[in-house]
C-alpha positions as CSV (number, residue, x, y, z in Angstrom):
1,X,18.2,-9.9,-31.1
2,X,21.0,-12.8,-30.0
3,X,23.1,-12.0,-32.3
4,X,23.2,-8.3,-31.0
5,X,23.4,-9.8,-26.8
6,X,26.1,-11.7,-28.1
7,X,27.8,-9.2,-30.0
8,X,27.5,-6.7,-26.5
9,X,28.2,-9.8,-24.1
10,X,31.7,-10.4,-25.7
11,X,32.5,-6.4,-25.7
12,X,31.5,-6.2,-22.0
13,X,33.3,-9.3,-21.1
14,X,36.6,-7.2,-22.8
15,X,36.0,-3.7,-21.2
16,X,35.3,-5.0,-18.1
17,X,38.1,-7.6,-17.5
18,X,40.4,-4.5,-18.2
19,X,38.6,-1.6,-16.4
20,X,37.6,-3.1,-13.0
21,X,40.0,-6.0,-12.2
22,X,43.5,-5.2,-13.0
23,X,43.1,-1.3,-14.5
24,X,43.9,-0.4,-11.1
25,X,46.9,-2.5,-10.1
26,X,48.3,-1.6,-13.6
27,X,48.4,2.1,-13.1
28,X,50.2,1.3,-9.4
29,X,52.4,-0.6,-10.8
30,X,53.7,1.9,-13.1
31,X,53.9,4.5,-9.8
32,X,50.4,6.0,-10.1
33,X,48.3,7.0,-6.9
34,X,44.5,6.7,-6.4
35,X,43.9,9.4,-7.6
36,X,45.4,8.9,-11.1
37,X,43.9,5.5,-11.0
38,X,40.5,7.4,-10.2
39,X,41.5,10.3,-12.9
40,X,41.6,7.0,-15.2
41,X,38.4,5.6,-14.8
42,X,36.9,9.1,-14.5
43,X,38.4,10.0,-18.1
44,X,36.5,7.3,-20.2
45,X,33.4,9.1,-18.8
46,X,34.1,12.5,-19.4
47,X,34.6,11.8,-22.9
48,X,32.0,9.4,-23.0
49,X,29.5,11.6,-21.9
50,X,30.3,14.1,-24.9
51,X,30.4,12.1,-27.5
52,X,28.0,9.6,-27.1
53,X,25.2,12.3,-28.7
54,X,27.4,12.4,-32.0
55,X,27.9,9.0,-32.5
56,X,24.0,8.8,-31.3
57,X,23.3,11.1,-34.0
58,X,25.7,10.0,-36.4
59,X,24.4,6.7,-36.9
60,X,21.1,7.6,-38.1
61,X,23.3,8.5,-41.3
62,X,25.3,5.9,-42.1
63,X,23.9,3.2,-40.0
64,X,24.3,1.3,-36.7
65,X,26.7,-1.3,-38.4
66,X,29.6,0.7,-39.0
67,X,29.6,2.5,-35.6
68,X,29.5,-0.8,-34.1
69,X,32.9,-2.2,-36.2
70,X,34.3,1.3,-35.1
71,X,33.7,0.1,-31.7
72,X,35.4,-2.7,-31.7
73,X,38.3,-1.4,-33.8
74,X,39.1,1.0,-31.5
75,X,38.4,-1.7,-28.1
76,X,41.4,-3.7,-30.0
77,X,43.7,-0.7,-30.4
78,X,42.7,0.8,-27.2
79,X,43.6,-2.6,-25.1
80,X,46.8,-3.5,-27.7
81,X,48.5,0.3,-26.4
82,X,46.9,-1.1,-23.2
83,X,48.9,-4.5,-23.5
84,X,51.9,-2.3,-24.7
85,X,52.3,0.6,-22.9
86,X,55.5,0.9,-20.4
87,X,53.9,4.4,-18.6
88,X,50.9,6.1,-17.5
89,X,50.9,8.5,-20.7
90,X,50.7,5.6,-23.0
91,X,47.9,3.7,-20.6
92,X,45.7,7.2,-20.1
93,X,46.0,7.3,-24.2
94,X,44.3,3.8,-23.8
95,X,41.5,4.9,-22.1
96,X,41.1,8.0,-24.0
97,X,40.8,6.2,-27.0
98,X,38.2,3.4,-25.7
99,X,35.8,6.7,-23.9
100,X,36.3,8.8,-27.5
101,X,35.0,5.5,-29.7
102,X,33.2,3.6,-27.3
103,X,29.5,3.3,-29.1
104,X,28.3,0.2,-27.5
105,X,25.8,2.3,-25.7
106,X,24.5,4.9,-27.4
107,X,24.4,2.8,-30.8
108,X,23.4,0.0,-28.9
109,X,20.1,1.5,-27.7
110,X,19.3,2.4,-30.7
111,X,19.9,-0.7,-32.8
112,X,18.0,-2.6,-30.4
113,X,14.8,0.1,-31.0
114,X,15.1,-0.5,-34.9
115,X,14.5,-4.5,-34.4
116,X,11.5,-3.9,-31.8
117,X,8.5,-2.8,-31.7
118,X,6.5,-0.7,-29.2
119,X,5.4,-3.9,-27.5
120,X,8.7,-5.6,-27.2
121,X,11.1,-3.0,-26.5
122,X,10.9,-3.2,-22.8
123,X,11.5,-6.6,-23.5
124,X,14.5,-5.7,-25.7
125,X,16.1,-3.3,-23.3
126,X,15.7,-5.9,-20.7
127,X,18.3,-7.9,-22.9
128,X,20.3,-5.3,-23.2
129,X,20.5,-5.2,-19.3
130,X,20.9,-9.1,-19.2
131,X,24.1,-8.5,-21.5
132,X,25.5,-5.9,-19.6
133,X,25.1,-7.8,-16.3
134,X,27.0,-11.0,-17.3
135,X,29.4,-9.0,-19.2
136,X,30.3,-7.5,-15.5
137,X,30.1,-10.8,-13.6
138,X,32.6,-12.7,-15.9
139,X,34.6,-10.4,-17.5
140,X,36.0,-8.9,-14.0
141,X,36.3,-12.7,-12.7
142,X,38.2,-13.6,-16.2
143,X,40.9,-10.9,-15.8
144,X,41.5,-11.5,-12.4
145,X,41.8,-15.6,-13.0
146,X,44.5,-14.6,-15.4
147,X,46.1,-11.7,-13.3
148,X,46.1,-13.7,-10.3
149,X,46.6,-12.8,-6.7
150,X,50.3,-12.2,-7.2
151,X,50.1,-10.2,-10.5
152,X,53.2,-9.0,-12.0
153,X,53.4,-6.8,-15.2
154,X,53.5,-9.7,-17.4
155,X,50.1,-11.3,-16.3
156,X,48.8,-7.4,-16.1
157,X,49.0,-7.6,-19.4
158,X,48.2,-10.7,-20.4
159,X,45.0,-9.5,-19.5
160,X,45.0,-7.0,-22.1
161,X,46.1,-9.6,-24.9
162,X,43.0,-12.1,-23.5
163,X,41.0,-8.5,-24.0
164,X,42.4,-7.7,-27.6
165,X,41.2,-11.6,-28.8
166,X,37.7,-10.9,-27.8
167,X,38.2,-7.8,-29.7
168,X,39.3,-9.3,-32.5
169,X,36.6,-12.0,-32.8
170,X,33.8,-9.6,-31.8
171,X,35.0,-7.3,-34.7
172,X,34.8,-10.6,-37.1
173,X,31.6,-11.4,-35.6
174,X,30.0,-8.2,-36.4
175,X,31.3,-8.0,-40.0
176,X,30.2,-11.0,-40.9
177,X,27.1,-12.2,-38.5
178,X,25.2,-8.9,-37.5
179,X,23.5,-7.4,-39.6
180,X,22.3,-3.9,-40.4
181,X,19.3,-2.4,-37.9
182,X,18.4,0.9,-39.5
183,X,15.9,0.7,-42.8
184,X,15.9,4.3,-43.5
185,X,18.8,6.3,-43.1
186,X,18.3,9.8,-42.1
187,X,20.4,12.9,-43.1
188,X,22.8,14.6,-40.5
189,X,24.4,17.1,-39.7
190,X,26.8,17.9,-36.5
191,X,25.0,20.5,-35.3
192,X,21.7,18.3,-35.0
193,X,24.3,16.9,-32.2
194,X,24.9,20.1,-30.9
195,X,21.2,20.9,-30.6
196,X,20.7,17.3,-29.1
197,X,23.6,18.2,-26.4
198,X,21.7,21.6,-25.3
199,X,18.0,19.7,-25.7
200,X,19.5,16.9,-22.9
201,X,20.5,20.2,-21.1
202,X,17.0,21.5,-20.7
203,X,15.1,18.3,-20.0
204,X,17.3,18.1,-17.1
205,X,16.3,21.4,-15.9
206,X,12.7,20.4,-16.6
207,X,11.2,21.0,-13.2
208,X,8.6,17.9,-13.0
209,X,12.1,15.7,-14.2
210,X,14.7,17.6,-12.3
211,X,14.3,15.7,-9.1
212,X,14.8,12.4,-10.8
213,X,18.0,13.5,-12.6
214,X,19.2,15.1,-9.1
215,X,19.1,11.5,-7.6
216,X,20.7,9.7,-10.4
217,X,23.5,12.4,-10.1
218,X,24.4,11.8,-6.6
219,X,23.7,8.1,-6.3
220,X,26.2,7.5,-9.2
221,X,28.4,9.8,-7.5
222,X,29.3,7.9,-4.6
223,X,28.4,4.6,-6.6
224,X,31.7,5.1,-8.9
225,X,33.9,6.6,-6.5
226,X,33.0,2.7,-4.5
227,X,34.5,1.1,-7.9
228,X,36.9,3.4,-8.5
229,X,38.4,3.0,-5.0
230,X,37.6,-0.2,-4.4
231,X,40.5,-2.4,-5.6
232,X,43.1,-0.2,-3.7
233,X,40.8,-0.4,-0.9
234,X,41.0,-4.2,-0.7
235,X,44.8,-3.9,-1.5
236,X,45.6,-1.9,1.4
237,X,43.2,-3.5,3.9
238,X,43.0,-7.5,2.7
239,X,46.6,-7.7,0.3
240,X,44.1,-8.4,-2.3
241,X,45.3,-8.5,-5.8
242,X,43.1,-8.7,-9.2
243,X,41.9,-12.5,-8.6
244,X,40.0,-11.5,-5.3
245,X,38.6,-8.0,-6.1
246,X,37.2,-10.7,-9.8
247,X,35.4,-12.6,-7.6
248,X,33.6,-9.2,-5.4
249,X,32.9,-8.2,-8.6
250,X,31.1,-11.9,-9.5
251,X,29.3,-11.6,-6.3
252,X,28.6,-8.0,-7.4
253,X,27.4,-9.0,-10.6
254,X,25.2,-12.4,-9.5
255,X,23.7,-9.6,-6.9
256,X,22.3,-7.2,-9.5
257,X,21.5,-9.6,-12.0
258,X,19.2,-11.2,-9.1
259,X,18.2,-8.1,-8.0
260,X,16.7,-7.2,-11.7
261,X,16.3,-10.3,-13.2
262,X,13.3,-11.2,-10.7
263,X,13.4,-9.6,-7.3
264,X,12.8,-6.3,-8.8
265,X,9.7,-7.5,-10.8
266,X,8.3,-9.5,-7.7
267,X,8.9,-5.7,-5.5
268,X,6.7,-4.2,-7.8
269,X,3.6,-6.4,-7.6
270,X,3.7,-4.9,-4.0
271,X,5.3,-1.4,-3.3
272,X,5.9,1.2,-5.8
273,X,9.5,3.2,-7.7
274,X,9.2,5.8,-5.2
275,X,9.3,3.1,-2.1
276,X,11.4,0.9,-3.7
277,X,13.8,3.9,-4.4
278,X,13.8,4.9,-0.6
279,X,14.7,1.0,0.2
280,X,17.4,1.1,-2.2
281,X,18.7,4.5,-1.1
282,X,18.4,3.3,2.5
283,X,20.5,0.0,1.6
284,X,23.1,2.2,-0.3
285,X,23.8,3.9,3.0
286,X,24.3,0.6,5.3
287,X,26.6,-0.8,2.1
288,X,28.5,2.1,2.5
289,X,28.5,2.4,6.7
290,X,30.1,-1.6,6.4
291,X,33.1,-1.3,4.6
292,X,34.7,0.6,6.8
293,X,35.0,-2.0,9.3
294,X,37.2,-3.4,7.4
295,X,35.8,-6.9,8.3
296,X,36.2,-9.8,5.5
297,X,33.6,-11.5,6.4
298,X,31.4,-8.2,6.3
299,X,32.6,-7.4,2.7
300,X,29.9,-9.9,1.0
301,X,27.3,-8.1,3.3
302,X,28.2,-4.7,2.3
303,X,28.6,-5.7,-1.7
304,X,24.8,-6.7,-1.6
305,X,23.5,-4.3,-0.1
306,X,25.3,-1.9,-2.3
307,X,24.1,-3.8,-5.6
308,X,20.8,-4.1,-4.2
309,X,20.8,-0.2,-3.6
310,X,22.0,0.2,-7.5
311,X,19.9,-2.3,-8.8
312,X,16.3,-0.8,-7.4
313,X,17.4,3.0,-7.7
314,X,18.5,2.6,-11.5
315,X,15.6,0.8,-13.3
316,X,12.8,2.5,-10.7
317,X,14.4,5.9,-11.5
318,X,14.5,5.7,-15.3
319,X,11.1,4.0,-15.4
320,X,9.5,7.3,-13.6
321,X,12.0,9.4,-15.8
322,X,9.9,7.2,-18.5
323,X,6.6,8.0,-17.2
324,X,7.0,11.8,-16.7
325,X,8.2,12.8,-20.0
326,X,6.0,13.6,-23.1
327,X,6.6,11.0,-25.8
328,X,7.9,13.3,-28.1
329,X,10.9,13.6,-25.8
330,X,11.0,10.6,-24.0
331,X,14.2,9.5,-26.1
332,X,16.0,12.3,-25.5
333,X,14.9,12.0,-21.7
334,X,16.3,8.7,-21.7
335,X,19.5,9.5,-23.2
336,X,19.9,12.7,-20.2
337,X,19.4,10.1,-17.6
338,X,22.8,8.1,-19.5
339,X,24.5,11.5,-19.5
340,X,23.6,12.6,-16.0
341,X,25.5,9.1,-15.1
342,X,28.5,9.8,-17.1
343,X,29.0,13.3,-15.6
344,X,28.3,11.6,-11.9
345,X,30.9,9.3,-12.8
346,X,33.5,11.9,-14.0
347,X,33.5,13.8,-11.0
348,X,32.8,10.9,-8.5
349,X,35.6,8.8,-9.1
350,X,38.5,11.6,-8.7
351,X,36.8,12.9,-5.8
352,X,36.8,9.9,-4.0
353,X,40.6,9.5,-5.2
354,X,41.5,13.0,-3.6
355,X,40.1,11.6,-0.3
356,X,41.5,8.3,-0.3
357,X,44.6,9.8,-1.3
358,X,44.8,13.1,1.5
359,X,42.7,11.8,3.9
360,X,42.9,8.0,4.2
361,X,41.2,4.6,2.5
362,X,37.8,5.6,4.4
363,X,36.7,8.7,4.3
364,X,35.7,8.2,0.2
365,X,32.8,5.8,2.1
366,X,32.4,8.2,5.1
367,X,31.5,11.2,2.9
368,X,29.5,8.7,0.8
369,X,27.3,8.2,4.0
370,X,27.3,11.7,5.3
371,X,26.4,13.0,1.7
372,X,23.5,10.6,1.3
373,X,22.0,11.0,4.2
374,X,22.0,14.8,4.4
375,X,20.5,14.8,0.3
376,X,18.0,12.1,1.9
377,X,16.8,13.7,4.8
378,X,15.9,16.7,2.9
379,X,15.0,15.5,-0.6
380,X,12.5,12.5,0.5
381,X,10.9,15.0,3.4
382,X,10.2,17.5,0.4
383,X,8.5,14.4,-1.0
384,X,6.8,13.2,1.8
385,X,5.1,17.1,2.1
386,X,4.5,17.1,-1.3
387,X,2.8,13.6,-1.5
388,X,0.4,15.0,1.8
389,X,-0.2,18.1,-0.3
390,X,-1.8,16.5,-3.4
């Protein structure tokens, strides 16, 4: 199990320091708007969301090991084109490779069910999390230490070079140190994929699920179009550059790691998914209503209450995802819930880079508000009728 954190610790750290702190200033640099920055981010989803069932699939043939060494070949070559590239063609190739290869989750999830049992996998994907979450705190911080606050090209991609080491020995690492997951190798075939693809399709239309999949759709919506936005955002309003938009994203990270590493656990003795999903819906909308004051000292305010928002709706919405889903499906379920993410995220983000771009840095946030309460107001009185019905 460490060996596996550490392996998808040191991959975060990589993908993160690129994506979220200088991605953005990169893709200016070279002349590119918002909304090709947003168009950029969006891309690794799109294809993400794709091909993650394949590679799902595909390593129930051959293995979790060699899916994960594809991973972090392609991260290397991905971020060296990255360190390389001298236009937007050759940096959107970049991110087209990482979204095409990138297995980190949907091998990850797997290997991690192969080393635990029924009685430790919560425990397991609670590692996972933990990974994930530190990965995002100090990968983010890391590349925009090295940017600095007056970036230039050079340090841009200097960046990419620190990325492509951490590639390099987390490709080493897992050649040499992890070892396989998967005992019995299954046989495949692409169009169990296929079928896999249109099974996710139909869960999500599954009417006792389709409520939960709605909220995880919209929330991520206007979630990514934040972070897609956000480091232009703090450009044009504070002069930031990638050293100060690494440390929001440290407080970001500290937030959510706080959020559900214990506050989320202590909630729960005391209130249930569905309340704590209105409190972090609720605390979504006031994130979202404070960064448009543009006030620095209002920023830190409106970053935890946006990762407090994310942090309850997430776990609380995939746990009653969890809960109302027959066993026999409950992976699949899962695995819809990833997608439904992925899509949100590949619309979200260019939306919110058409607004920024034709209507001004704001109205991304004022349509997230508008939009969330209008889905809120209807959605949770449904509920609340519902709940009086039964």
């Amino acid at each position: 199990m460490i060996k596996f954190v550490f392996f998808l610790f040191l991959d975060v750290v990589a993908f993160s320091g690129i994506l979220i702190a200088t991605l953005p200033f990169l893709i200016h640099s070279y002349g590119g708007d918002i909304f090709i920055i947003t168009l950029a981010f969006g891309s690794f989803s799109f294809f993400q969301f794709f091909v993650s069932p394949f590679w799902g699939g595909l390593s129930d043939k051959l293995g979790r090991k060699p899916l994960l060494i594809m991973n972090c070949i392609a991260e290397l070559v991905a971020n060296t084109i990255l360190a390389l590239s001298g236009s937007l063609i050759v940096i959107f190739i970049s991110r087209i490779i990482a979204g095409l290869f990138k297995t980190n989750v949907s091998v990850g999830t797997a290997y991690i069910a192969d080393i635990t049992d029924d009685k430790n996998r919560a425990k397991g994907m609670g590692m996972f999390g933990v990974a994930f979450g530190l990965g995002f705190t100090l990968g983010p911080l890391m590349g925009g230490l090295i940017a600095g606050s007056d970036f230039t090209l050079k340090s841009l991609s200097n960046v990419a070079w620190f990325a492509c080491i951490i590639n390099l020995i987390n490709l080493f690492f897992v050649l040499f140190f992890l070892d396989e997951s998967l005992k019995n190798k299954k046989d495949y075939k692409i169009k169990y994929s296929i079928e896999q693809f249109k099974s996710q399709l139909e869960i999500v239309a599954n009417k006792s699920l389709f409520p939960f999949f709605i909220l995880i759709f919209c929330i991520h919506l206007t979630f990514s179009g934040m972070e897609g936005t956000i480091a232009m955002w703090g450009r044009e309003t504070f002069e930031w550059g990638p050293k100060e938009i690494g440390f929001v994203m440290l407080l970001a990270g500290l937030t959510q790691i706080l959020v559900q590493g214990g506050l989320l656990r202590f909630l729960l003795k005391y209130y249930n998914e569905k309340q704590l999903i209105r409190s972090g819906y609720v605390s979504l909308i006031f994130g979202f209503l404070t960064i448009p004051f543009s006030n620095i000292y209002l920023m830190p305010v409106a970053i935890i209450l946006l990762c407090y928002g994310i942090g309850v709706t997430n776990p609380c919405l995939n746990s009653l995802i969890s809960k109302n889903s027959p066993s026999e499906i409950r992976g699949l379920a899962m695995g819809s819930a990833y997608s439904s993410q992925a899509a949100a995220r590949f619309i979200g983000q260019p939306l919110a880079g058409l607004m920024f771009l034709h209507l001004g840095k704001n109205y991304p946030f004022y349509f997230d508000i508008v939009f969330l309460f209008v889905l809120g107001f209807f959605y949770f009185l449904n509920n609340l009728k519902q709940e009086k019905t039964l």
